[in-house]
PDB file with one MODEL, atoms N, CA, C and O in Angstrom:
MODEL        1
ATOM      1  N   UNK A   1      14.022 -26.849 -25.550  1.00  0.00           N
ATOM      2  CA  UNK A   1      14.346 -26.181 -24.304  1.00  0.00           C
ATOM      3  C   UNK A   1      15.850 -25.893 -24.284  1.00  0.00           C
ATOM      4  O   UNK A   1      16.721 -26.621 -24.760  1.00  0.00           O
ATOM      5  N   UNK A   2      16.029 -24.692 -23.646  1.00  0.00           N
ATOM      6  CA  UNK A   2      17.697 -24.174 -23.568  1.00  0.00           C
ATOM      7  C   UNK A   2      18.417 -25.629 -22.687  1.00  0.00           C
ATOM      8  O   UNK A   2      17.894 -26.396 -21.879  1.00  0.00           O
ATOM      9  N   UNK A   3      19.627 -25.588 -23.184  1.00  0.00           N
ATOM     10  CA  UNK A   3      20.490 -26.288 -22.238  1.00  0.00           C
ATOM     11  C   UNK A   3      20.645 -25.849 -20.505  1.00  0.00           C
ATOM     12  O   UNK A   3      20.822 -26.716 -19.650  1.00  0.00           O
ATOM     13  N   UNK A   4      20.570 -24.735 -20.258  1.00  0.00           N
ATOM     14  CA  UNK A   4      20.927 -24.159 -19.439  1.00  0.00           C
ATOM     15  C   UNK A   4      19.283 -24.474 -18.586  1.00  0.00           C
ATOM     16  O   UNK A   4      19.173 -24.606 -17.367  1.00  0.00           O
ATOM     17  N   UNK A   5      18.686 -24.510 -19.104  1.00  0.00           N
ATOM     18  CA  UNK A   5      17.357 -24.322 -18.550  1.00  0.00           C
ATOM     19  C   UNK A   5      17.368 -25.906 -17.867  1.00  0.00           C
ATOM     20  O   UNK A   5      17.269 -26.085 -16.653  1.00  0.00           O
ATOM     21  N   UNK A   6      17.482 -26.831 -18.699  1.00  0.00           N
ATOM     22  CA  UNK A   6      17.371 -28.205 -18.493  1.00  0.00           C
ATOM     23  C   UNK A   6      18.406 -28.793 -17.270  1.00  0.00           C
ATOM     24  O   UNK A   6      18.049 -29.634 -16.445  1.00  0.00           O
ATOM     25  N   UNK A   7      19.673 -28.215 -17.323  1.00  0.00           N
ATOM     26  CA  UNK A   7      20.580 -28.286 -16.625  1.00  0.00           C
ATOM     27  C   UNK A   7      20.039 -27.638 -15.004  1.00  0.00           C
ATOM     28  O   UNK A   7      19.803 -28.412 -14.076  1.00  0.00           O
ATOM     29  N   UNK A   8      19.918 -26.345 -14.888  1.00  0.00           N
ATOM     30  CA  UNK A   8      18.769 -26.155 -14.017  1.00  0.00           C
ATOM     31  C   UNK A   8      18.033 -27.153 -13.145  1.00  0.00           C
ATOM     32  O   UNK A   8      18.202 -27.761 -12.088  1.00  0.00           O
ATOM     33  N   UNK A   9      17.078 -27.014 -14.164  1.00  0.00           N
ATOM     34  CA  UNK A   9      16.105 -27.937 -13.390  1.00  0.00           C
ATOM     35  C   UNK A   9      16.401 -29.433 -12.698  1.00  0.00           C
ATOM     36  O   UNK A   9      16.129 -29.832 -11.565  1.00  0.00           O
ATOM     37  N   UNK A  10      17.082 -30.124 -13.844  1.00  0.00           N
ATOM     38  CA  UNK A  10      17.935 -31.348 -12.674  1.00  0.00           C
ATOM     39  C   UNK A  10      18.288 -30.544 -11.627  1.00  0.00           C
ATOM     40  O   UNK A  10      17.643 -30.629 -10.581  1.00  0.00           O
ATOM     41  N   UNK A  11      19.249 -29.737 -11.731  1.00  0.00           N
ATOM     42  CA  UNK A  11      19.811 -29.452 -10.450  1.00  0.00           C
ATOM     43  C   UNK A  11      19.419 -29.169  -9.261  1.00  0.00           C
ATOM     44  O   UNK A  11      19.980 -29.320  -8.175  1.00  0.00           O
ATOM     45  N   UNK A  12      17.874 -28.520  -9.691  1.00  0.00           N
ATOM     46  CA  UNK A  12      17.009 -28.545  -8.702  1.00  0.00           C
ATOM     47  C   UNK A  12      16.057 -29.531  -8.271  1.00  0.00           C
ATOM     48  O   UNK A  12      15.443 -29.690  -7.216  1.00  0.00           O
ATOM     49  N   UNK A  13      16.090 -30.092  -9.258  1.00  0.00           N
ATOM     50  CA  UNK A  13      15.151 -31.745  -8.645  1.00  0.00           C
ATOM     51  C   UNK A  13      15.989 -32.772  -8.452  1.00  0.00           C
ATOM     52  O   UNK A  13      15.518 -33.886  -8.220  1.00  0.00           O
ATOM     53  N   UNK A  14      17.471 -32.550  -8.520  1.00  0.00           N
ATOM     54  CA  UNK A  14      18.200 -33.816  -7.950  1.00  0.00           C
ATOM     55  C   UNK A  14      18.730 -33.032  -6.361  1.00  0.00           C
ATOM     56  O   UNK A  14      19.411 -33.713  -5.594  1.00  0.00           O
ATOM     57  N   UNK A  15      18.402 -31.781  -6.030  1.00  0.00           N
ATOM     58  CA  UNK A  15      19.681 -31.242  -4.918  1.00  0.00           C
ATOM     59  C   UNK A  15      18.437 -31.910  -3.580  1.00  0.00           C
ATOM     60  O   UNK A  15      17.226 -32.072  -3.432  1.00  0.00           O
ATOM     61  N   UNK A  16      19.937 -32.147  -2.729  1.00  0.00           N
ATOM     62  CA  UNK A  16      19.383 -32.230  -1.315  1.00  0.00           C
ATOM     63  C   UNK A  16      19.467 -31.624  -0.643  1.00  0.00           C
ATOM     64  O   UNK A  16      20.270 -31.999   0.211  1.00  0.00           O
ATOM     65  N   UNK A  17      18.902 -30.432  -0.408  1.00  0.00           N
ATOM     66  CA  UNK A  17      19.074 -29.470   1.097  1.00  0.00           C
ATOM     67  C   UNK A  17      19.399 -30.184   2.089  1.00  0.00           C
ATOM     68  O   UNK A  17      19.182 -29.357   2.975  1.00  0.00           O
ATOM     69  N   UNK A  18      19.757 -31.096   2.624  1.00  0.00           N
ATOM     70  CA  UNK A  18      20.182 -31.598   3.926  1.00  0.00           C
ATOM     71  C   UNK A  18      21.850 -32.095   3.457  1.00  0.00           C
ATOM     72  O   UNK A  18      22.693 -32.230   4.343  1.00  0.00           O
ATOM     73  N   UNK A  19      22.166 -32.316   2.136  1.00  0.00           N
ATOM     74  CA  UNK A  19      23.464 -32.288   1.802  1.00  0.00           C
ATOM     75  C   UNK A  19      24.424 -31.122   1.385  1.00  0.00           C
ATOM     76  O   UNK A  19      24.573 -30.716   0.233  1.00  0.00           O
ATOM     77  N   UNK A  20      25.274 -30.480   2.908  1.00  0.00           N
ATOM     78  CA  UNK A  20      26.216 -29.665   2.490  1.00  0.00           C
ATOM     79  C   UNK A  20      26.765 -29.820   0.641  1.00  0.00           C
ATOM     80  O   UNK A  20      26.457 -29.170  -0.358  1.00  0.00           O
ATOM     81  N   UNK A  21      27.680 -30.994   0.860  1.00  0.00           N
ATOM     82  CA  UNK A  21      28.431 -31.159  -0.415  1.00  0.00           C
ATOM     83  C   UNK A  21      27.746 -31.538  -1.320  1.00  0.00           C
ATOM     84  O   UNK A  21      28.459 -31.418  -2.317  1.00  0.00           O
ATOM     85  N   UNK A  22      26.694 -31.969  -1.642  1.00  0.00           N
ATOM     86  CA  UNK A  22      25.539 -31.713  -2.747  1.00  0.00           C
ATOM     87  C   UNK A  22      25.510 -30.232  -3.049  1.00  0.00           C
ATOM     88  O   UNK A  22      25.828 -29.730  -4.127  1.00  0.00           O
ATOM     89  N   UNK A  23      25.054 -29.532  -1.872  1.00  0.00           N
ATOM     90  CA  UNK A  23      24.757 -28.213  -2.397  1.00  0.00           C
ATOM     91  C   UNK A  23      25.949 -27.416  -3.126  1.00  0.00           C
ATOM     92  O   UNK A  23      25.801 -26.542  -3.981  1.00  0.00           O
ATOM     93  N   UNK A  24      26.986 -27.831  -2.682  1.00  0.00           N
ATOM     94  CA  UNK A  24      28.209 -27.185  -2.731  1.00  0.00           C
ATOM     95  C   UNK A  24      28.493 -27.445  -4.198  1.00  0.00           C
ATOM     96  O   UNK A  24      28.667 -26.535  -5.009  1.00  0.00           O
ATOM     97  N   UNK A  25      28.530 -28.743  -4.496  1.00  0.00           N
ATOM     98  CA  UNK A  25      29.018 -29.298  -5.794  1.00  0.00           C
ATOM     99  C   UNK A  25      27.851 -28.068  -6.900  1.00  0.00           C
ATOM    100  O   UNK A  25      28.324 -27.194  -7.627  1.00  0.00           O
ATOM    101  N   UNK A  26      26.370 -28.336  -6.740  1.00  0.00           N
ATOM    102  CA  UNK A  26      25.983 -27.603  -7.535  1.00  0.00           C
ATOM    103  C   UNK A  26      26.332 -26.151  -7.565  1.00  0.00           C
ATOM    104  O   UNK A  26      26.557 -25.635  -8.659  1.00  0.00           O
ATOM    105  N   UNK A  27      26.406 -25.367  -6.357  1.00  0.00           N
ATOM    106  CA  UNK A  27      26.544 -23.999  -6.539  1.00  0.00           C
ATOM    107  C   UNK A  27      27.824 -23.537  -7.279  1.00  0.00           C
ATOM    108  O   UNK A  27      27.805 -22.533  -7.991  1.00  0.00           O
ATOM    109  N   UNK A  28      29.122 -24.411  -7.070  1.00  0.00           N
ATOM    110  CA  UNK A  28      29.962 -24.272  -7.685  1.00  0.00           C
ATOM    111  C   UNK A  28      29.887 -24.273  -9.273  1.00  0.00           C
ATOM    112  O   UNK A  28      30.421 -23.363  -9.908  1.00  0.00           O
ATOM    113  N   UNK A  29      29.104 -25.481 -10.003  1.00  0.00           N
ATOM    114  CA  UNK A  29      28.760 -25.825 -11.345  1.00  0.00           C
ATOM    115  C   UNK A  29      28.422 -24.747 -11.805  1.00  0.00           C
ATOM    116  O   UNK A  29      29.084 -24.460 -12.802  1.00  0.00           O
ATOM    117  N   UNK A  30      27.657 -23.984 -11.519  1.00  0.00           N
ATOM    118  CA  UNK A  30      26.816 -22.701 -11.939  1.00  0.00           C
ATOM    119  C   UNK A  30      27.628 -21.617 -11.660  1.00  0.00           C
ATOM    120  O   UNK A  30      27.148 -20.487 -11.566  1.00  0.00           O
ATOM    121  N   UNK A  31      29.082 -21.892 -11.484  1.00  0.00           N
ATOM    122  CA  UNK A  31      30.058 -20.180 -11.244  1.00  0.00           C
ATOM    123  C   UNK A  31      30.010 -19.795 -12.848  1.00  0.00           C
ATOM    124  O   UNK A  31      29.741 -18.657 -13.234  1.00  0.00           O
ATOM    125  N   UNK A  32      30.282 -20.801 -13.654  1.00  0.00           N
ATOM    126  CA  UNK A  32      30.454 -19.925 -14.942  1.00  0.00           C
ATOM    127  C   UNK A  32      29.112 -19.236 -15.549  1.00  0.00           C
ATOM    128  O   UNK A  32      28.997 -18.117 -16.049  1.00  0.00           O
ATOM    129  N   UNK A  33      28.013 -20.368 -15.329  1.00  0.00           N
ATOM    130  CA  UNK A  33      26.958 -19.462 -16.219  1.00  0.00           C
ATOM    131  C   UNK A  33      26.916 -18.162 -15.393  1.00  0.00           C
ATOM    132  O   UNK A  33      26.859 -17.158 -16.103  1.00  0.00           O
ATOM    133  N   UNK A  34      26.928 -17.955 -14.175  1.00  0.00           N
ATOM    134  CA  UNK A  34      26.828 -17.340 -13.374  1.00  0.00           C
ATOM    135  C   UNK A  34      27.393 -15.583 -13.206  1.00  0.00           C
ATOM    136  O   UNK A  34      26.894 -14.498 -12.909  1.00  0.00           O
ATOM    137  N   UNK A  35      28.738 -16.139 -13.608  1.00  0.00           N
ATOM    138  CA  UNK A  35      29.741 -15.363 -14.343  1.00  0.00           C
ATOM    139  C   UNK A  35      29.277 -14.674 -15.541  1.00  0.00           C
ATOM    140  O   UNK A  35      29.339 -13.471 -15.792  1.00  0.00           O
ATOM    141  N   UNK A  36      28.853 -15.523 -16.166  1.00  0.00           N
ATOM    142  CA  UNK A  36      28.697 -14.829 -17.778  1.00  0.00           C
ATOM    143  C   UNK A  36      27.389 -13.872 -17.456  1.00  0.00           C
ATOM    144  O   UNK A  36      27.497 -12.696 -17.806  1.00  0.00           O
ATOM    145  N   UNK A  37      25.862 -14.383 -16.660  1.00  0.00           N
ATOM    146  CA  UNK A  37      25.116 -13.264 -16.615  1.00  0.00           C
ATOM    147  C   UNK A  37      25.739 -12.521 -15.720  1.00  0.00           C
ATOM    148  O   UNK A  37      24.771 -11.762 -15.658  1.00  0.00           O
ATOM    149  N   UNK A  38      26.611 -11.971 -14.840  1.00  0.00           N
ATOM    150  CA  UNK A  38      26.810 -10.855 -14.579  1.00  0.00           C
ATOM    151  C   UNK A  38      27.576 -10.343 -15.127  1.00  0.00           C
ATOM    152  O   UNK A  38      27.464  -9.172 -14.764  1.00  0.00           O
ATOM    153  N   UNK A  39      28.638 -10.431 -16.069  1.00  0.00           N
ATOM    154  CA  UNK A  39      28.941  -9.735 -16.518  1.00  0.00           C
ATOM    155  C   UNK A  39      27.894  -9.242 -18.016  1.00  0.00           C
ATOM    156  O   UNK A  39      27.947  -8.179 -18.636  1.00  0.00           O
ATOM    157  N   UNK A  40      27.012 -10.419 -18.258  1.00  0.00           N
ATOM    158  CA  UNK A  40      25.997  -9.501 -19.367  1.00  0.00           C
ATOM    159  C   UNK A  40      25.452  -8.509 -18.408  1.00  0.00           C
ATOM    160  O   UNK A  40      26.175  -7.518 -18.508  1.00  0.00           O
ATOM    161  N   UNK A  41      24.479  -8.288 -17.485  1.00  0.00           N
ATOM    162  CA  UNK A  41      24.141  -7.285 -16.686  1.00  0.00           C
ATOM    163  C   UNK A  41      24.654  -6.372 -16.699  1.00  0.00           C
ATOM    164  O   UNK A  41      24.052  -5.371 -17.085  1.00  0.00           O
ATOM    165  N   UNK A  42      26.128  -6.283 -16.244  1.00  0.00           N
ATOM    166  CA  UNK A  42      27.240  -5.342 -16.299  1.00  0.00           C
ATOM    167  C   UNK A  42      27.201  -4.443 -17.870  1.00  0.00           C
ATOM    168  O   UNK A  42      27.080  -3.265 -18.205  1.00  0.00           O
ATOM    169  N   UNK A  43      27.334  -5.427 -18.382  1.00  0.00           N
ATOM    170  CA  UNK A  43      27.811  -4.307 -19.998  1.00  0.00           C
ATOM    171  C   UNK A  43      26.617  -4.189 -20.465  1.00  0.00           C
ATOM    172  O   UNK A  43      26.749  -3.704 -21.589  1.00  0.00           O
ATOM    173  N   UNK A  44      25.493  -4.360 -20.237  1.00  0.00           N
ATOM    174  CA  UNK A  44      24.174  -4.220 -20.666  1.00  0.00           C
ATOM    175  C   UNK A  44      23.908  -2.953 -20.219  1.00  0.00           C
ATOM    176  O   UNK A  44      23.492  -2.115 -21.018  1.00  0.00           O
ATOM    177  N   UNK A  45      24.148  -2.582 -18.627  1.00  0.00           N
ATOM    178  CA  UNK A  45      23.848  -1.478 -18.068  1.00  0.00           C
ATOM    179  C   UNK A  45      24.685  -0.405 -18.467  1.00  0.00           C
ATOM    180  O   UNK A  45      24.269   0.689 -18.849  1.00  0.00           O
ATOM    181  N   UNK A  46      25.965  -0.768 -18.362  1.00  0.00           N
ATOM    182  CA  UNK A  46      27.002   0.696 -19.206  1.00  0.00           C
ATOM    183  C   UNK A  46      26.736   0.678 -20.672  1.00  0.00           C
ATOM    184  O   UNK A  46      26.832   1.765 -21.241  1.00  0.00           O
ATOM    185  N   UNK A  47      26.430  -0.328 -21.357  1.00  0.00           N
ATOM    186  CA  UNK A  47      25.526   0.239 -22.689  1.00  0.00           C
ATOM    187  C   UNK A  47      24.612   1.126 -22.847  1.00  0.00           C
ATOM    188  O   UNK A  47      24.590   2.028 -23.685  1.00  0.00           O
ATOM    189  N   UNK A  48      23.401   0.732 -21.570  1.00  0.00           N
ATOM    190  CA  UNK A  48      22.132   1.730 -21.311  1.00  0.00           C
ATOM    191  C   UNK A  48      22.498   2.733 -21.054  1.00  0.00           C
ATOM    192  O   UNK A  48      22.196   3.629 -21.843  1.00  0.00           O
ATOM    193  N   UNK A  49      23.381   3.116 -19.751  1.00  0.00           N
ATOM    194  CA  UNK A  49      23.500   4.202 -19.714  1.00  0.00           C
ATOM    195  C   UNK A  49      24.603   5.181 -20.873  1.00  0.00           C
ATOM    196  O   UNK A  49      24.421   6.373 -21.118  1.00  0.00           O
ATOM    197  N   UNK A  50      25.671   4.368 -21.429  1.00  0.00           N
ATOM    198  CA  UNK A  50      26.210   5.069 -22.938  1.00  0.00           C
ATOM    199  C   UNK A  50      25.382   5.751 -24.053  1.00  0.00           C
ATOM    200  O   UNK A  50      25.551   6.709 -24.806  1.00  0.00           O
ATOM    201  N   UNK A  51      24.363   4.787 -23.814  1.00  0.00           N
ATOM    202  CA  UNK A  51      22.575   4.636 -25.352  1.00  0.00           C
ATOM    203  C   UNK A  51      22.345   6.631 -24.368  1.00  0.00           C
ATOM    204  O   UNK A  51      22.480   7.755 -24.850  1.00  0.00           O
ATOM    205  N   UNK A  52      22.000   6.211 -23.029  1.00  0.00           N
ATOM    206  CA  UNK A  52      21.389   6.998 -22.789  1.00  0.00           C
ATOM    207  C   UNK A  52      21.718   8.650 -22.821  1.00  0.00           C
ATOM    208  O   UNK A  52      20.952   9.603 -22.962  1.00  0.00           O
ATOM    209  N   UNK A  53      22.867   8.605 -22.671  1.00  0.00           N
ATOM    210  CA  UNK A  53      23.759   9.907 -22.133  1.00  0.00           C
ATOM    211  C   UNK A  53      23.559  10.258 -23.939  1.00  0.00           C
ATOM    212  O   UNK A  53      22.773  11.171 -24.193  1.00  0.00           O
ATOM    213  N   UNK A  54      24.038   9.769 -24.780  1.00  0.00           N
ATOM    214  CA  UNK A  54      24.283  10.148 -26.635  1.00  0.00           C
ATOM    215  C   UNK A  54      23.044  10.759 -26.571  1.00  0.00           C
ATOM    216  O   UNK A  54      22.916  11.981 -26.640  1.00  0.00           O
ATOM    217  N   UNK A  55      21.825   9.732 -26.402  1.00  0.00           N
ATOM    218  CA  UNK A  55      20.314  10.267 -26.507  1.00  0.00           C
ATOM    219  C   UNK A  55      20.166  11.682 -25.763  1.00  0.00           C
ATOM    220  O   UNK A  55      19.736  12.552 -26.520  1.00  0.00           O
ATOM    221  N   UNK A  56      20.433  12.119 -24.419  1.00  0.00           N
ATOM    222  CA  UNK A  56      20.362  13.237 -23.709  1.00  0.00           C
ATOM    223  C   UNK A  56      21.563  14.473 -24.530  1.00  0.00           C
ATOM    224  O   UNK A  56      21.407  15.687 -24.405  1.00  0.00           O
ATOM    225  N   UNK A  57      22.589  13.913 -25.252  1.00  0.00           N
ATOM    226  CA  UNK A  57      23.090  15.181 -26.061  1.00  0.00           C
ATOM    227  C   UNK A  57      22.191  15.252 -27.277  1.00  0.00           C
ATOM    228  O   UNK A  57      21.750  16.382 -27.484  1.00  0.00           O
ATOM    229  N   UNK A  58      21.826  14.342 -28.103  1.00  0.00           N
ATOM    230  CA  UNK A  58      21.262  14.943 -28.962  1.00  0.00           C
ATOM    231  C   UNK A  58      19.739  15.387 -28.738  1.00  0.00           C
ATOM    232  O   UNK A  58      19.279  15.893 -29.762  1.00  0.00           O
ATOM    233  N   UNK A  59      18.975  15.339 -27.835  1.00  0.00           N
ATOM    234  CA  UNK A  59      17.933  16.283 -27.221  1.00  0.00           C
ATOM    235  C   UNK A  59      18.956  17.640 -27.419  1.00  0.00           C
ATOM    236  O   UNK A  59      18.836  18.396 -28.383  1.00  0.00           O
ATOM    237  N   UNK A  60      19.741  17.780 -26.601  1.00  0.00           N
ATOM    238  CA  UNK A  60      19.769  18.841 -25.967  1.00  0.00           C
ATOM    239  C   UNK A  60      20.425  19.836 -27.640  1.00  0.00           C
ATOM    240  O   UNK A  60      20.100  20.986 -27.937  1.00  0.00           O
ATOM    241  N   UNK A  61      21.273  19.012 -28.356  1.00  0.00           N
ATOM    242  CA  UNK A  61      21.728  20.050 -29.728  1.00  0.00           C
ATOM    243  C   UNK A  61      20.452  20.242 -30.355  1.00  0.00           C
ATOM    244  O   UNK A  61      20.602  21.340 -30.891  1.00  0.00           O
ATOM    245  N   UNK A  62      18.840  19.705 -30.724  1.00  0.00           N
ATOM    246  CA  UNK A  62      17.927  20.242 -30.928  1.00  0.00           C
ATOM    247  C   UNK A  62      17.308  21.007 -30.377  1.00  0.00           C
ATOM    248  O   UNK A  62      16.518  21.799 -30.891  1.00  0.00           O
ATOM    249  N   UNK A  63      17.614  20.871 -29.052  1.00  0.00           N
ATOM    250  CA  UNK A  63      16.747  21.911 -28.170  1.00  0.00           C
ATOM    251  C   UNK A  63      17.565  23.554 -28.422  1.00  0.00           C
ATOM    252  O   UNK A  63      16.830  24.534 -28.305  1.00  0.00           O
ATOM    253  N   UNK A  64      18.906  23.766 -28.725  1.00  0.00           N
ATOM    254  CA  UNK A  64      19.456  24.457 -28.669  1.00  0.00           C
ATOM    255  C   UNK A  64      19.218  24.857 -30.288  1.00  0.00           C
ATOM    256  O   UNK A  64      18.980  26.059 -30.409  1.00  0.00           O
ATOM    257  N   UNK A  65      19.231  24.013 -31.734  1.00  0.00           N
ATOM    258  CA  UNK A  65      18.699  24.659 -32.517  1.00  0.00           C
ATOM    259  C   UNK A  65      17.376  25.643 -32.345  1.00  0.00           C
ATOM    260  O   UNK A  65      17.192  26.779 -32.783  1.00  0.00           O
ATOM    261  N   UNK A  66      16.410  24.671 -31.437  1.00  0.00           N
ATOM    262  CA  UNK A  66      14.966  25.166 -32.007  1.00  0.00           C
ATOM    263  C   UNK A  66      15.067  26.700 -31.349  1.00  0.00           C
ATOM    264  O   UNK A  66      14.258  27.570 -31.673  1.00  0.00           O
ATOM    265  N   UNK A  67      16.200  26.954 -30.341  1.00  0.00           N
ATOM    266  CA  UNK A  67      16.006  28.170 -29.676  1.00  0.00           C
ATOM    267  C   UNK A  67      17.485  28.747 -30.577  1.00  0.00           C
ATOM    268  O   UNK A  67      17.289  29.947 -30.387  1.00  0.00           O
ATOM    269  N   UNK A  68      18.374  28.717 -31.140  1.00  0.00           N
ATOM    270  CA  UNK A  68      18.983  29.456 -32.259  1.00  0.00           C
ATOM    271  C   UNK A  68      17.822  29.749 -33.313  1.00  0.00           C
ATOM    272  O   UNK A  68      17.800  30.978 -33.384  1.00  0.00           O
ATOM    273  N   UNK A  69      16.925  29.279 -34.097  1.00  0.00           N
ATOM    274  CA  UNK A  69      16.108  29.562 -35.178  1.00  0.00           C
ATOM    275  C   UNK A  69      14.653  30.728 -34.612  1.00  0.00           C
ATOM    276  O   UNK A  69      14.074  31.616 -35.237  1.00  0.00           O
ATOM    277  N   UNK A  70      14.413  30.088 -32.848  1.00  0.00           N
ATOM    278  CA  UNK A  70      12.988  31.235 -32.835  1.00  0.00           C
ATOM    279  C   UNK A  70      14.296  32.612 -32.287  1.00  0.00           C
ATOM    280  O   UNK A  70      13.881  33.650 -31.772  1.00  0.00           O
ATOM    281  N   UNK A  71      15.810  32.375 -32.509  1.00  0.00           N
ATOM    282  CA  UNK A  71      16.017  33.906 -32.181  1.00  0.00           C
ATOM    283  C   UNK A  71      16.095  34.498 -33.777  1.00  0.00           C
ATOM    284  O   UNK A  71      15.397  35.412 -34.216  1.00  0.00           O
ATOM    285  N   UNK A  72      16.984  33.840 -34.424  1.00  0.00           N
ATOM    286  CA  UNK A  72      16.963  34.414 -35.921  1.00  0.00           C
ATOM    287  C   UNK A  72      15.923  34.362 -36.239  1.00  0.00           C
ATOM    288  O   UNK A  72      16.023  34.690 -37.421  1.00  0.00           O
ATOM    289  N   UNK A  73      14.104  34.037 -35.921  1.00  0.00           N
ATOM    290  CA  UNK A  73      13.077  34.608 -36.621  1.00  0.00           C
ATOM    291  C   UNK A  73      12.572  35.373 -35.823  1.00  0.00           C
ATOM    292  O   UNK A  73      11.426  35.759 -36.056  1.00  0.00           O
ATOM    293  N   UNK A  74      13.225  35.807 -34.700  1.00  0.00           N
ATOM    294  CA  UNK A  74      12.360  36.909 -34.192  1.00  0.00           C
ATOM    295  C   UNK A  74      13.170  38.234 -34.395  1.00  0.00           C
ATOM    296  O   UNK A  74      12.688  39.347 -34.186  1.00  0.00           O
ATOM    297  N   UNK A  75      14.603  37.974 -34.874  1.00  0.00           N
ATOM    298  CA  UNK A  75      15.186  39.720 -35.599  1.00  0.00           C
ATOM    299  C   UNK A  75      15.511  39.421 -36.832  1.00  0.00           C
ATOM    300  O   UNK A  75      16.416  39.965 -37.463  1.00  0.00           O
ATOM    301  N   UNK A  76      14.535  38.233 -37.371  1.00  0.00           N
ATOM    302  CA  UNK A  76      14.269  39.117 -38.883  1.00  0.00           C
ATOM    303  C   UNK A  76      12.855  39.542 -39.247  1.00  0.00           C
ATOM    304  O   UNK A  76      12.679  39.913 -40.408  1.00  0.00           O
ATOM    305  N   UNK A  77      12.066  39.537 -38.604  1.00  0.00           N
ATOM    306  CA  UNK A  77      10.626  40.267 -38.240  1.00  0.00           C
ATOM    307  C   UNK A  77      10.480  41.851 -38.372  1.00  0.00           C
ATOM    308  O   UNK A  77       9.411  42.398 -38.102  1.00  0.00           O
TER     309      UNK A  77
ENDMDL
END
């Protein structure tokens, strides 16, 4: 099992909802992992959309061959 996972779960089977500073202590513990998935989220998504935008030019330079080639075969006919 991940560390993170294990760590977790204590945290949730030791916390006391009726203890402010219980809760506090844990929510704080979890700023870094916390940190780190949002910023994976973050660069995950400007990756996707980087992946995506490259993918939408090169559609579009084939789309623009396939219509350069049906004009050069229709005036050399």
């Amino acid at each position: 099992m991940h560390p993170n996972k294990v760590i977790s779960f204590f945290q949730i089977y030791t916390l006391n909802i009726n203890n402010p500073t219980d809760c506090m202590k844990k929510f704080v513990s979890n700023q870094n992992l916390g940190m780190i998935l949002f910023i994976g989220i973050v660069l995950g998504n400007l990756m996707k959309k980087s992946i995506l935008e490259k993918e939408n030019e090169v559609k579009e330079i084939r789309h623009q061959d396939i219509v350069l080639n049906e004009i050069k075969n229709r005036h050399n006919l």
